[in-house]
C-alpha positions as CSV (number, residue, x, y, z in Angstrom):
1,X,12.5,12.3,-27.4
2,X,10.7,10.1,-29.9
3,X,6.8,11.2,-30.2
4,X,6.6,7.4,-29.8
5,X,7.1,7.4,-26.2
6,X,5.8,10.6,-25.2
7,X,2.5,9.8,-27.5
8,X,1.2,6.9,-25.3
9,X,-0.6,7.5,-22.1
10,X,0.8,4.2,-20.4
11,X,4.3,3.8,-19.0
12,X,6.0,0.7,-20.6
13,X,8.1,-0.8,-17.5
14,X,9.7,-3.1,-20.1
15,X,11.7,-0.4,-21.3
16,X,14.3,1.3,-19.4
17,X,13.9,4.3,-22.3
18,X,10.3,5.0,-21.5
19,X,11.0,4.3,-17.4
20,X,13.9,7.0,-17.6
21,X,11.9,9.3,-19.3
22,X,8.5,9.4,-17.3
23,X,10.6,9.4,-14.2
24,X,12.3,12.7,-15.6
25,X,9.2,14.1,-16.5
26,X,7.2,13.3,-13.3
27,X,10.2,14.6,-11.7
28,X,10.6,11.5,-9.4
29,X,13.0,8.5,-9.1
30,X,13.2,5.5,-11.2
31,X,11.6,3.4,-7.9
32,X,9.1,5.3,-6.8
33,X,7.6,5.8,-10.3
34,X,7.6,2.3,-10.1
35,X,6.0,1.8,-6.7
36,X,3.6,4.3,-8.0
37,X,2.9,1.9,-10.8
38,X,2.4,-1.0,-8.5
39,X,-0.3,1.1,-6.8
40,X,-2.2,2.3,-9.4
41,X,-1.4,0.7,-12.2
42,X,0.8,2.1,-15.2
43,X,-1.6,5.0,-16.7
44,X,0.0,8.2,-16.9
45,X,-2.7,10.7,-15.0
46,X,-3.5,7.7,-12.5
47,X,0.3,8.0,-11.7
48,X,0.3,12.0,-12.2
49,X,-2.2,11.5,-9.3
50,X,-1.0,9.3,-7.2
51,X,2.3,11.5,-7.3
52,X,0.5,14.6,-6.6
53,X,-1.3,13.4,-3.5
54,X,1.5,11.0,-1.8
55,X,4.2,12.8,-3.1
56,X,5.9,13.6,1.0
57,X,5.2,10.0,1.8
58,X,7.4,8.8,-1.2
59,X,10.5,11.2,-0.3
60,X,10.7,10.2,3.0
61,X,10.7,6.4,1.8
62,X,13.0,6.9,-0.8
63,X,15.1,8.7,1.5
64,X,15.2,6.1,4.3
65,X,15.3,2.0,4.1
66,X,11.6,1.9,4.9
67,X,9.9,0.3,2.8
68,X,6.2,1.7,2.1
């Protein structure tokens, strides 16, 4: 992985590169790392956060057609 994207503490939701790989290494989906960004904005340890504390609410939504 270039240090590039791994080196700044911000996910860049303009690029599909940087989305795939924070999704990978947050171990969630595509969407929900983007719902967490819509949350809490697109900081790294806000998401790692966010993740950590809602992380059964967002598999049952990404599991089901509700949306959260």
């Amino acid at each position: 992985m270039p240090h590039d994207l791994i080196s700044k503490p911000r996910v860049d939701i303009h690029s599909k590169t940087n989305v795939s790989y924070w999704s990978s290494e947050l171990e969630c989906s595509e969407e929900e790392l983007l719902y967490c960004i819509s949350k809490v904005g697109s900081s790294i340890n806000a998401i790692e956060s966010y993740l950590h504390m809602n992380k059964s609410l967002l598999q049952i939504w990404s599991s089901s057609d509700i949306a959260i």
